[in-house]
C-alpha beads as a LAMMPS data file, in Angstrom:
LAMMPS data file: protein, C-alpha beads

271 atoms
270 bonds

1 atom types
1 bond types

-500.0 500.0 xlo xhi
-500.0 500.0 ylo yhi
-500.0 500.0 zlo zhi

Masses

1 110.0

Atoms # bond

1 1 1 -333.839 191.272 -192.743
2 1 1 -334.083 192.775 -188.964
3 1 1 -335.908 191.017 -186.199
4 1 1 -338.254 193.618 -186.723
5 1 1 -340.073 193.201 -189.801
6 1 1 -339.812 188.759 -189.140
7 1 1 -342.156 189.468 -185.723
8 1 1 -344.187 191.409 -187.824
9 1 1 -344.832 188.841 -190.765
10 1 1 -345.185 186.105 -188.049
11 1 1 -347.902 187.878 -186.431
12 1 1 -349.701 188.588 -189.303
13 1 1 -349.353 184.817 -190.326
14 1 1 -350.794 183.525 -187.077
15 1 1 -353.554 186.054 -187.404
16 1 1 -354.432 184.743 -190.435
17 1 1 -354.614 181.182 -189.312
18 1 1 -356.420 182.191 -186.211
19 1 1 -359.272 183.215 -188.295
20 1 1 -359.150 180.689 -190.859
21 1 1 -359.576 178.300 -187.655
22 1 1 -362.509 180.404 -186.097
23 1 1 -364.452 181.488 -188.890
24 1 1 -364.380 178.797 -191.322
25 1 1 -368.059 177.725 -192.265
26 1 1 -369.728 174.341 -191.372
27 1 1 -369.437 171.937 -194.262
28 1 1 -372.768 169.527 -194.459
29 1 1 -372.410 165.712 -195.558
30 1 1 -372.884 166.786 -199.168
31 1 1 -369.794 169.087 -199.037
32 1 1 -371.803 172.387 -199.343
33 1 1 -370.723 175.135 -196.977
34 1 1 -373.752 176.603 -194.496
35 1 1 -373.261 180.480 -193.664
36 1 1 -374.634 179.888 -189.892
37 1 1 -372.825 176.932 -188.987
38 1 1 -375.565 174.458 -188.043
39 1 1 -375.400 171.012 -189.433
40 1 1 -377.324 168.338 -188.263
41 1 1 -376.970 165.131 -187.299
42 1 1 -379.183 162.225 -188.687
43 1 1 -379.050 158.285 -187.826
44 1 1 -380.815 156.835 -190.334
45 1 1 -380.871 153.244 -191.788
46 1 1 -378.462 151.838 -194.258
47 1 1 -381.470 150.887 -196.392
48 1 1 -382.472 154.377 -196.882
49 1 1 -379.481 156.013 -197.970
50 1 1 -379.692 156.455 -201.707
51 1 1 -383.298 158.635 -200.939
52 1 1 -381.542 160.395 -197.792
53 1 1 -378.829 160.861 -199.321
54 1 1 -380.772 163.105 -202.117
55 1 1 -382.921 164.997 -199.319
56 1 1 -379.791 166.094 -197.726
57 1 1 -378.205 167.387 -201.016
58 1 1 -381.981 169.474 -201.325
59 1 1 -382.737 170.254 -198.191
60 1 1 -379.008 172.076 -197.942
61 1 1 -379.792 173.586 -201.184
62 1 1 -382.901 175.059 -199.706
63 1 1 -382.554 176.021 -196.256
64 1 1 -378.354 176.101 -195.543
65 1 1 -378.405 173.511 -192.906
66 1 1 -375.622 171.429 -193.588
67 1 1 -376.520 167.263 -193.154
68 1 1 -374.337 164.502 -192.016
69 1 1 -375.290 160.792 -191.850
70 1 1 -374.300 158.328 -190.025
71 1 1 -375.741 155.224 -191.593
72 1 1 -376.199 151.525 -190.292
73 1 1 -378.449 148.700 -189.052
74 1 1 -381.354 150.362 -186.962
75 1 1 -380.103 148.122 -183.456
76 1 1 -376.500 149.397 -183.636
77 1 1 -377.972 152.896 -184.777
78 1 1 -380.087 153.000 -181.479
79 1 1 -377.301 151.926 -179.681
80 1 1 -374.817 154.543 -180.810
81 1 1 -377.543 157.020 -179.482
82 1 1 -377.758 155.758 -176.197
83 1 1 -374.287 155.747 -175.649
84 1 1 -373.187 159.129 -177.231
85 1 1 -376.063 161.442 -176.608
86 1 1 -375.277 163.225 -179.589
87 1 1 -377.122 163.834 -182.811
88 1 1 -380.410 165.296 -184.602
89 1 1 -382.629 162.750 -185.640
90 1 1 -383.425 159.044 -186.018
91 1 1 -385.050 157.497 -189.456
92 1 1 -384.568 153.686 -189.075
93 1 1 -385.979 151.111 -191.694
94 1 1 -389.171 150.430 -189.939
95 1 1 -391.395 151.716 -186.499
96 1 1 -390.438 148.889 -184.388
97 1 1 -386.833 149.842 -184.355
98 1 1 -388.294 153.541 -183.957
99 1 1 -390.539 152.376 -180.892
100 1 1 -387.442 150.687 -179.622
101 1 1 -385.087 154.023 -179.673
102 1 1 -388.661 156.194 -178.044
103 1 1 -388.874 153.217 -175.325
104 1 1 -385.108 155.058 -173.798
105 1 1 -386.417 157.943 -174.166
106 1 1 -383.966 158.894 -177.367
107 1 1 -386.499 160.216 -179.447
108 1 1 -389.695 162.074 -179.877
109 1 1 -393.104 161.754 -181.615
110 1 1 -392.339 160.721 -185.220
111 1 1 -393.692 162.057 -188.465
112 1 1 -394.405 159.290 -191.404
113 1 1 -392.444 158.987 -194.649
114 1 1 -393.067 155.984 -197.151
115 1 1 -393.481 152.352 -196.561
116 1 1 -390.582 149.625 -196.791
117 1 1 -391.967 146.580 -198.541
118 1 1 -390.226 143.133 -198.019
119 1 1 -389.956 140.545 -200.752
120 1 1 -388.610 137.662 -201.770
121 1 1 -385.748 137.864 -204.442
122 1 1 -384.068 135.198 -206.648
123 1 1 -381.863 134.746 -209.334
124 1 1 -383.225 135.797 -212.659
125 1 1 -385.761 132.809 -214.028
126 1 1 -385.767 131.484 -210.911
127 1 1 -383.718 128.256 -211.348
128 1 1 -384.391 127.328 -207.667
129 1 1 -388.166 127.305 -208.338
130 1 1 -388.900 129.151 -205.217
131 1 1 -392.548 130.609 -204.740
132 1 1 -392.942 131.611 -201.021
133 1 1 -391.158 131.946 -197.649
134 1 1 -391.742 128.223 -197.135
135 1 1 -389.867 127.248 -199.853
136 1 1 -386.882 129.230 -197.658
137 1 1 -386.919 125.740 -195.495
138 1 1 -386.203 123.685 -198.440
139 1 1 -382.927 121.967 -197.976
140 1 1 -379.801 122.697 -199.973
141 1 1 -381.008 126.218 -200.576
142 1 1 -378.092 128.958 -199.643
143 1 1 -380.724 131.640 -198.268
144 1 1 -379.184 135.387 -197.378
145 1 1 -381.285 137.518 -194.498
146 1 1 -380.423 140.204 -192.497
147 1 1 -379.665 140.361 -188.898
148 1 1 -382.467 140.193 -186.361
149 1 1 -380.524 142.191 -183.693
150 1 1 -379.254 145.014 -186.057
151 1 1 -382.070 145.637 -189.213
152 1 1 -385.732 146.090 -189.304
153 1 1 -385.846 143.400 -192.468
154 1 1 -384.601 141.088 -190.155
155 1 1 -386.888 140.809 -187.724
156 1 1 -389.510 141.203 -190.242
157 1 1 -388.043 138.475 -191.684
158 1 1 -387.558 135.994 -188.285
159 1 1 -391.135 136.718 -187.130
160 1 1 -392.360 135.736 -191.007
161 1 1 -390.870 132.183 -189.954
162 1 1 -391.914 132.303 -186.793
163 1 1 -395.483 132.051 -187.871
164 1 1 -394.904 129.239 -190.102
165 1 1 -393.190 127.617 -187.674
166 1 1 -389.970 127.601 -189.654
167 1 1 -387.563 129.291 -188.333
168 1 1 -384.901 126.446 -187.327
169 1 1 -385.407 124.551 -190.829
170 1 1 -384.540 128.018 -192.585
171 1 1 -381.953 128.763 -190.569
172 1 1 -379.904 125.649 -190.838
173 1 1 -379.893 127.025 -194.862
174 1 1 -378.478 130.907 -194.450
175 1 1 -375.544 131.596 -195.656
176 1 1 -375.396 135.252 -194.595
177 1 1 -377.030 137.240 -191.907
178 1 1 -375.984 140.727 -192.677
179 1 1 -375.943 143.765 -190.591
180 1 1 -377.585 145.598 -193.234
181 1 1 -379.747 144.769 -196.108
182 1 1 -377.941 146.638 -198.193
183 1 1 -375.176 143.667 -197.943
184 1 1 -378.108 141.303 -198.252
185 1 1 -378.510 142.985 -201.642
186 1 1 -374.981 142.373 -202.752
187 1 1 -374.921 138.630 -201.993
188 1 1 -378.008 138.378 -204.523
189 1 1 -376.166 140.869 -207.073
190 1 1 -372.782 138.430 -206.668
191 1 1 -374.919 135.204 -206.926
192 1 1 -373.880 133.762 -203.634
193 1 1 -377.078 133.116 -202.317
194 1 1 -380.498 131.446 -203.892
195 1 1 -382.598 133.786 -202.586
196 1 1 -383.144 136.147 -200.185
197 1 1 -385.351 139.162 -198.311
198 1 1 -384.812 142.850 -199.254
199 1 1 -386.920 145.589 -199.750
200 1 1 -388.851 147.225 -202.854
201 1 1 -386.478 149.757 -203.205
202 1 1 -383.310 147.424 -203.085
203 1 1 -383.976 145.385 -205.965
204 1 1 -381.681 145.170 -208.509
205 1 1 -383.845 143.959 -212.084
206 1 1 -380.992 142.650 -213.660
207 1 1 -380.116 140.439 -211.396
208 1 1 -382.802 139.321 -209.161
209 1 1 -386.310 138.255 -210.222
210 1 1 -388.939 139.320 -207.096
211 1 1 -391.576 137.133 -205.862
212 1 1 -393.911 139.668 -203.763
213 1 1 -395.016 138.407 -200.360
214 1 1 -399.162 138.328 -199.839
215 1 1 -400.369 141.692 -197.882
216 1 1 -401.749 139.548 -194.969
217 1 1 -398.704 138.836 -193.867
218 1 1 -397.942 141.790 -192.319
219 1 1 -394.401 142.473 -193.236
220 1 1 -394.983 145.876 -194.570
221 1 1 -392.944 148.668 -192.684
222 1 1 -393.912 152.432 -192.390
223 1 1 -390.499 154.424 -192.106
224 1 1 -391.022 157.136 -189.637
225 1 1 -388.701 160.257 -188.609
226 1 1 -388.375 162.185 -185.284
227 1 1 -386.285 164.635 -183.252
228 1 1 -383.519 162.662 -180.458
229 1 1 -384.371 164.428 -176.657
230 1 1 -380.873 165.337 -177.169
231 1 1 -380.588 167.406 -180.172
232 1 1 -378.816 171.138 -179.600
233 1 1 -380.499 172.345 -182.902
234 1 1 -384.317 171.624 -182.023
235 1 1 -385.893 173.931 -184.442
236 1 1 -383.485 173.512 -187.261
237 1 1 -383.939 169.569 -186.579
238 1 1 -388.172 170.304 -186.872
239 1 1 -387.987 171.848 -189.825
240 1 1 -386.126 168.396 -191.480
241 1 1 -388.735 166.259 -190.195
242 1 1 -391.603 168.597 -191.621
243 1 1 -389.220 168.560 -195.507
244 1 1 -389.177 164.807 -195.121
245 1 1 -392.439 163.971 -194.167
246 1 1 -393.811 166.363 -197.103
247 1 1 -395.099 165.931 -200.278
248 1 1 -391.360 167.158 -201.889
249 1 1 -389.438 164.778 -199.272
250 1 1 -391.686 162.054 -199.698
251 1 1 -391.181 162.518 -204.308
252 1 1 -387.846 161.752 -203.515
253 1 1 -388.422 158.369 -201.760
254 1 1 -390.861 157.339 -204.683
255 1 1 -387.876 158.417 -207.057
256 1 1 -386.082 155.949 -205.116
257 1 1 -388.400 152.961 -205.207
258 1 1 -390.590 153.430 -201.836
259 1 1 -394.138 154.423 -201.847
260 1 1 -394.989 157.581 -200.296
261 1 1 -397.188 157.205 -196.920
262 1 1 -400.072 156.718 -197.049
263 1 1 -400.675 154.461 -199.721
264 1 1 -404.295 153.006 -199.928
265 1 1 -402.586 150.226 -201.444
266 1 1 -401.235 149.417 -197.786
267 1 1 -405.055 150.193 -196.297
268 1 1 -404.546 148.372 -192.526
269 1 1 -400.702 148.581 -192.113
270 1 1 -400.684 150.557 -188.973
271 1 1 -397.133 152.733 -187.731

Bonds

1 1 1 2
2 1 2 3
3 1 3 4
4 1 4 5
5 1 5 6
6 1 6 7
7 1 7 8
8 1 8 9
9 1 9 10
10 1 10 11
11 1 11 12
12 1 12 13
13 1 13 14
14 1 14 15
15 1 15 16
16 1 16 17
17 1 17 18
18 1 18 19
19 1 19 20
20 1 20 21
21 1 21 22
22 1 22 23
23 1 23 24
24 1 24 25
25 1 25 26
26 1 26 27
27 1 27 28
28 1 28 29
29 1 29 30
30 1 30 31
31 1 31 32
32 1 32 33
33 1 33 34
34 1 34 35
35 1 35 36
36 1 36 37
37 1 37 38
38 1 38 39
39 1 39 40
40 1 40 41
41 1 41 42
42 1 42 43
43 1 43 44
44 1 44 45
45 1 45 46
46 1 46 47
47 1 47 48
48 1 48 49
49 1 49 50
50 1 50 51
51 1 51 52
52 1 52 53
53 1 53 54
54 1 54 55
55 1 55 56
56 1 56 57
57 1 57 58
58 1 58 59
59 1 59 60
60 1 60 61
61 1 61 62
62 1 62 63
63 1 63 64
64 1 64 65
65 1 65 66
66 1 66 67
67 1 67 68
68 1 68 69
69 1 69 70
70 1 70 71
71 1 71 72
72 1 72 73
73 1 73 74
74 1 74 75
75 1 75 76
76 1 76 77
77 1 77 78
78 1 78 79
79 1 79 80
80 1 80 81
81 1 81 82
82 1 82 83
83 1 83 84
84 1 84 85
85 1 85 86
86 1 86 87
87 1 87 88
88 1 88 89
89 1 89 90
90 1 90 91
91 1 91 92
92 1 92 93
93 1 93 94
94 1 94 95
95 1 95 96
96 1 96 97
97 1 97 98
98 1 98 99
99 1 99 100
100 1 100 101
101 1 101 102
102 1 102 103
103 1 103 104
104 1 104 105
105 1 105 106
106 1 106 107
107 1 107 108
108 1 108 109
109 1 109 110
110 1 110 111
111 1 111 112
112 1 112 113
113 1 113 114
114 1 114 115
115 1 115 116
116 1 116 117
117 1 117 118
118 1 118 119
119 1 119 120
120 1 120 121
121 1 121 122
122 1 122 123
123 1 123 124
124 1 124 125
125 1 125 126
126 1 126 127
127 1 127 128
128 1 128 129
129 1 129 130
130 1 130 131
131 1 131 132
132 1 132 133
133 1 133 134
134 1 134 135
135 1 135 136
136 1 136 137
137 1 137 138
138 1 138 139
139 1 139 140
140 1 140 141
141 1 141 142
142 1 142 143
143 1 143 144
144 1 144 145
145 1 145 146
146 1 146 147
147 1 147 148
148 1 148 149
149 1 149 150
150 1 150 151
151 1 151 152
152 1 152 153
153 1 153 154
154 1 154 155
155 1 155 156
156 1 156 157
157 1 157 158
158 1 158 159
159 1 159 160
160 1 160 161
161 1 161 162
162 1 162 163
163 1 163 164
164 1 164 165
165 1 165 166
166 1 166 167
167 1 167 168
168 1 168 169
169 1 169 170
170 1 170 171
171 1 171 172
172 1 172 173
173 1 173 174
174 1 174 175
175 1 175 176
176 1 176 177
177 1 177 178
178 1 178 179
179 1 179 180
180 1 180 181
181 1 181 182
182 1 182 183
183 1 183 184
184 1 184 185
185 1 185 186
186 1 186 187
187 1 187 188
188 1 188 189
189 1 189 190
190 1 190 191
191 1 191 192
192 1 192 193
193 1 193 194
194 1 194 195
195 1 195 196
196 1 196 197
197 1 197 198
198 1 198 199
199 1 199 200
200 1 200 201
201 1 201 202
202 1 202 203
203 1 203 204
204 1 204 205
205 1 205 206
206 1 206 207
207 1 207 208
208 1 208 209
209 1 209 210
210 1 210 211
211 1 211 212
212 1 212 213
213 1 213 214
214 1 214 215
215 1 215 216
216 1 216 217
217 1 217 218
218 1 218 219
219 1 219 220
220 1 220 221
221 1 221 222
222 1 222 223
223 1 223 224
224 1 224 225
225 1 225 226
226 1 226 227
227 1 227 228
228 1 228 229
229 1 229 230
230 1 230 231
231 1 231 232
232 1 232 233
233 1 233 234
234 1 234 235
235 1 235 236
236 1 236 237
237 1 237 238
238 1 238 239
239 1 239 240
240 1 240 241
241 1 241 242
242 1 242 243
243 1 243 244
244 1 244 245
245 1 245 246
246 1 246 247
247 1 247 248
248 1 248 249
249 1 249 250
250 1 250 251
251 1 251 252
252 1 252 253
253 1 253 254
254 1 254 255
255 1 255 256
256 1 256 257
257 1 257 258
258 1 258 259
259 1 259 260
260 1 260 261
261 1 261 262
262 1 262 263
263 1 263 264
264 1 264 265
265 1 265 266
266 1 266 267
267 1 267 268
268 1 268 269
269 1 269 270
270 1 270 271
């Protein structure tokens, strides 16, 4: 073959991979290409991510935004943000961690979604014979919690103590302080811990019993959803705040074991 013809067929090979390079489309976190490019990027908290993980796959479907996650403990989430200046939007477990991330001036006003309700969980009959946070101070028990510094549960948790003046005589009995609660979860599901506090929407019926915790204690968390000060995509970003916080965003969270807000069930619990 002449040199000719080879300079031609290596052009039109580097052409072709040119383009492929420049025009491919923007895959979202659910693997479904977007024809404009835009995907957005959402922190959001580990213990959401079976319901966000659903509103991405719709709200793709719907509108051709693509959606990646990048899930965790609310703290680290909010820390990531500071540090990066990158991203879409912030859902964390709970308005306090949401406050937090708006005290830096990382996020905007926040729409409402559903509420995350803490209880108590134990192994199935309850051979521990455990009725109430107080019982968490009881020693010999192998308690799991989640991290104060990284998940809205928590510091729910802690300040639940706090109030009962407990929180040393519970502490000398955890066995696990995870940075999610979705690890919190699977220490109850492997049996490695007596008992535990999760959320609604985490329990697992075969293999924890729940023990709800009184309203007046105050526990109960409203998840909210806003827009960083950073985003590039502002308008695209709006428009997934407005899905989640509607009445078809907020169907999925019941789906996935939160009630929608409001609830006048939680009459008094106040973002």
């Amino acid at each position: 073959m002449s040199k000719e013809p080879i300079a031609l067929i290596t052009a039109v090979l580097i052409a072709v991979l040119l383009c492929t390079a420049g025009c491919s489309n923007t895959v979202s976190g659910n693997g479904t290409s977007t024809a404009d490019n835009t995907t957005l990027l959402v922190y959001s908290g580990a213990g959401l991510k079976t319901a966000m993980t659903e509103i991405g796959e719709v709200f793709t479907e719907k509108y051709g935004i693509g959606i990646d996650y990048n899930f965790g403990g609310s703290g680290t989430l909010i820390t990531q943000m500071e540090l990066s200046r990158k991203g879409d939007l912030f859902i964390p477990g709970g308005t306090p961690d949401y406050r937090i991330a708006q005290g830096k001036g990382l996020v905007g006003e926040p729409g409402y979604v559903a509420y995350h309700v803490p209880v108590i969980v134990v192994a199935p009959g309850n051979p521990k014979n455990i009725t109430s946070v107080e019982d968490f101070a009881r020693p010999g028990l192998k308690i799991a919690l989640g991290d104060a510094s990284t998940t809205a549960i928590g510091r729910a948790s802690d300040k639940l103590f706090q109030q009962r003046g407990i929180l040393d005589a519970v502490e000398a009995n955890v066995v696990l302080r995870a940075p999610t609660v979705n690890e919190v979860a699977v220490a109850m599901n492997m049996g490695t811990a007596d008992a535990a506090l999760i959320t609604l929407d985490m329990v697992n019926p075969e293999t924890m019993e729940v023990i709800e915790l009184p309203p007046e204690n105050g526990v109960v968390l409203i998840v909210p959803i806003g827009v960083t000060t950073f985003t590039e995509h502002q308008d695209a970003a709006r428009l997934f705040v407005e899905f989640v916080t509607s009445g078809e965003g907020k169907a999925i969270f019941v789906k996935h074991g939160f009630p929608a807000y409001p609830d006048p069930a939680y009459t008094g619990i106040e973002p």
